[in-house]
C-alpha positions in Angstrom: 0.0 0.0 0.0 1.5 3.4 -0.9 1.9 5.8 2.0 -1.0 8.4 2.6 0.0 11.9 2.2 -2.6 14.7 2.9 -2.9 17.7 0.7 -4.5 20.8 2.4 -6.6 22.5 0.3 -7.6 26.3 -0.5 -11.2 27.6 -0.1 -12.6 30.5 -2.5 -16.4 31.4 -3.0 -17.4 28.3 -1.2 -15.6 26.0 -2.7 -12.3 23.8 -2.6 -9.1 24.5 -4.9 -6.4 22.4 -5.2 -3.9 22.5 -8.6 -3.8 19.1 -10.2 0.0 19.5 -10.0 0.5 18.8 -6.2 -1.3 15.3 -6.9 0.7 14.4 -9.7 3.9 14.7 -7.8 2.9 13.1 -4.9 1.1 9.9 -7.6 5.1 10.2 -9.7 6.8 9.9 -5.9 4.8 6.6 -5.8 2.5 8.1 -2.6 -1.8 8.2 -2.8 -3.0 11.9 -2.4 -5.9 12.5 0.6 -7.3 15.7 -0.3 -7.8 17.7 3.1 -11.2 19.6 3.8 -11.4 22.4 5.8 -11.7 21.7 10.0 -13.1 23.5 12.8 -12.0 21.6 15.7 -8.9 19.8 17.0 -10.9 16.9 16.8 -11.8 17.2 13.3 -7.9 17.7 12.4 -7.2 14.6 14.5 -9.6 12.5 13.1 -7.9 13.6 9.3 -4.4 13.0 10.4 -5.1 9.7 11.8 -5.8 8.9 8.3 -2.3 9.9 6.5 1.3 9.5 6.7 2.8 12.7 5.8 1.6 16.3 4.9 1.8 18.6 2.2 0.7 22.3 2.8 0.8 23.9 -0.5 0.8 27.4 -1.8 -2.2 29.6 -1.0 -2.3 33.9 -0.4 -0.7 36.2 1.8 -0.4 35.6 5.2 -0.8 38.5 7.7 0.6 36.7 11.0 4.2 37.6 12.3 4.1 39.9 9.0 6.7 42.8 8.6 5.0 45.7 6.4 1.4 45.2 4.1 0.2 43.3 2.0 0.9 44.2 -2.1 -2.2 44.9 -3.6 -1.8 41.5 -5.6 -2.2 39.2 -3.6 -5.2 39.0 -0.9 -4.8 37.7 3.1 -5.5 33.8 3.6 -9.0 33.4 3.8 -9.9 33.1 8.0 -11.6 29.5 7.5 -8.5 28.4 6.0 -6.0 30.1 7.9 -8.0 28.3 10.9 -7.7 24.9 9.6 -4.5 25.4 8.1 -3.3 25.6 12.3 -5.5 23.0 13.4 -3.8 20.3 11.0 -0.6 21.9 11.2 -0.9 21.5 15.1 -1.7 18.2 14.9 0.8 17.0 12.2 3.4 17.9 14.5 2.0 16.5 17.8 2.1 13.4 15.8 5.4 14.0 14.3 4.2 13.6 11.0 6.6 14.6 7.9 5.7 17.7 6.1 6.6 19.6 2.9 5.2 23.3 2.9 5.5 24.9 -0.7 5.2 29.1 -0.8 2.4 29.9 1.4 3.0 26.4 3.5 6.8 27.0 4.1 5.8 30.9 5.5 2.8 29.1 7.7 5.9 26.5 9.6 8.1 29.6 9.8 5.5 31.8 11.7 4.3 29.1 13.6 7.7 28.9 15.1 7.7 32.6 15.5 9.7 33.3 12.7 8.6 36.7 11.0 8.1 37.3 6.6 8.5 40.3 4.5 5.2 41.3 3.4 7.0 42.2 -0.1 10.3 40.8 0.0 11.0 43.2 -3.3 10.1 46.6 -1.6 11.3 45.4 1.8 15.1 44.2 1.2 17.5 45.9 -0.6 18.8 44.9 -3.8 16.0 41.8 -3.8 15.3 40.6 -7.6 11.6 40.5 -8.8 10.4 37.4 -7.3 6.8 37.1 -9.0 5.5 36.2 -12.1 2.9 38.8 -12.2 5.8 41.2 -12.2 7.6 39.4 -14.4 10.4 37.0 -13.0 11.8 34.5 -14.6 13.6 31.5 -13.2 16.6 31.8 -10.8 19.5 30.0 -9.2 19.7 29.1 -5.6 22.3 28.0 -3.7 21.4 24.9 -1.2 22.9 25.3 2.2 26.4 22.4 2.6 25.0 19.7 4.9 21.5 20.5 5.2 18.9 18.1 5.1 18.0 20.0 1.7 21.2 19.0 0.4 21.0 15.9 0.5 17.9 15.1 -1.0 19.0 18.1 -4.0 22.3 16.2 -4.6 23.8 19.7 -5.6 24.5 22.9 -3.9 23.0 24.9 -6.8 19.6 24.6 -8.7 17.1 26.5 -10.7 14.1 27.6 -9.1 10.8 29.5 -10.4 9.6 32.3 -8.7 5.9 32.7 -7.7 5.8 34.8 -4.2 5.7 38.2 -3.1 6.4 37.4 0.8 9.2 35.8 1.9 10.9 34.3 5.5 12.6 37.0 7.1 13.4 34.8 10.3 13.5 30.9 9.9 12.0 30.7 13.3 12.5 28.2 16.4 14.1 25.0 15.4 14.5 25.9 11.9 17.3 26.5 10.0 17.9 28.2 6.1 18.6 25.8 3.6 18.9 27.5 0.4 18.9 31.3 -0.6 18.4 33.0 -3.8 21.4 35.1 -5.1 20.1 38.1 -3.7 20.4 36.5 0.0 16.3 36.2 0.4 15.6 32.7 2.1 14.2 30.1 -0.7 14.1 27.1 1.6 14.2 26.3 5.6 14.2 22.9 7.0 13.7 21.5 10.9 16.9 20.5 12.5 15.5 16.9 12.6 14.7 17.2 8.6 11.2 16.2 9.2 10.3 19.4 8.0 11.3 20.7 4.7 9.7 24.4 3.3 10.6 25.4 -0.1 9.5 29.5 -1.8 9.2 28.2 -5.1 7.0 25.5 -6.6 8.8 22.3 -7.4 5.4 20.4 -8.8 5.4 23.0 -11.5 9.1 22.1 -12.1 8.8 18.6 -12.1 11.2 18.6 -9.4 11.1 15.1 -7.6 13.3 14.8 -4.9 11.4 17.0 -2.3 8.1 14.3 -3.2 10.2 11.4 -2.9 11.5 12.5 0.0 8.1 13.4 1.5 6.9 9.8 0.4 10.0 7.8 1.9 9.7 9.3 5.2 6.2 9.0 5.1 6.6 5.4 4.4 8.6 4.9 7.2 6.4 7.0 9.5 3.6 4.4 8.8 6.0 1.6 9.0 7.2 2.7 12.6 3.7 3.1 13.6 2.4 -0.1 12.7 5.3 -1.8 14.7 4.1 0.6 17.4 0.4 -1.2 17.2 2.0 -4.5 17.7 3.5 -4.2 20.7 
């Protein structure tokens, strides 16, 4: 059986969004996608997790929380329903010490959840920072990976390309996080938790086809389930 991984899902005008993408990368890593509804109540979130092996928290709008400056007028605050059950689940992945991947918006959601802080618009907000958003025109752009980081070992390389697809951006990595990979321009394009259990990329790697992050994701989500049915047996 392929391992569970739960995709957390955006909510606009009533109803559910997801991008077909995220579920293709997880089906290519050889996991099974669980689409994740919105919850209201720890329970509700526990009863979800129970169900998967590992999380993915994907990319989603601006996010006002532990937020240096406003908002550009492109891109709208999280929607309060999701932001709500966005922090329910995440809460309860890591009570269970489930592995996550957060992608854009989900990478900024573990930073300020461990009181790490974000540039509202990383372009207007730090000096010399490159155009970092489609909608304003960027293209593609190196990063360099962190030597040793968890991040570095699933890459294989210390350098990779990278789309770009945000206007916020980390400012602080937060409490038992650490910066993994930075664009050339110094702003923070992946953190990681010390324990590697964690990974959060800026840019969008099931739009680059980029597997290593899902195969990671599916491997220690495999072995998640694995350790917890040897758990049940004893």
């Amino acid at each position: 059986m392929k391992p569970l991984i739960g995709i957390t899902t955006s909510f606009e005008d009533g109803k559910y969004r997801l991008d077909h993408a995220y579920v293709n990368a997880v089906k290519d890593a050889d996991g099974q996608s669980v689409l994740m509804p919105l919850v209201g109540t720890v329970e509700e979130a526990a009863q979800l997790c129970d169900q998967i092996h590992g999380l993915i928290i994907p990319g989603g709008p601006g996010i006002v929380v532990g937020m240096l400056g406003s908002l550009p007028a492109q891109l709208q605050a999280v929607n309060p329903e999701r932001w709500e059950s966005d922090n329910l689940i995440l809460d309860t992945a890591v009570e269970r010490n489930l592995p996550i991947l957060g992608i854009c918006y989900g990478m900024q959601l573990l930073c300020v959840r461990a009181g790490g802080s974000l540039y509202a618009d990383v372009e207007k907000q730090v000096d010399a920072a490159s155009v970092h958003s489609e909608k304003r025109g960027a293209q593609n752009h190196p990063v360099a990976i962190v030597p040793g980081s968890h991040l570095a070992r699933i890459w294989e390389s210390d350098l990779g390309m990278v789309n770009s697809r945000h206007f916020q951006a980390v400012r602080d990595a937060g409490t038992n996080y650490s910066v993994s990979a930075r664009g050339a321009d110094g702003v923070i394009e992946a953190i990681e938790r010390t324990d590697g259990t964690h990974i959060g990329v800026q840019f969008h790697p099931e739009r680059m086809r980029l597997k290593s992050l899902f195969r990671n994701l599916i491997r220690q989500a495999r072995e998640y389930r694995d350790a917890a049915r040897r758990a049940a047996l004893t």
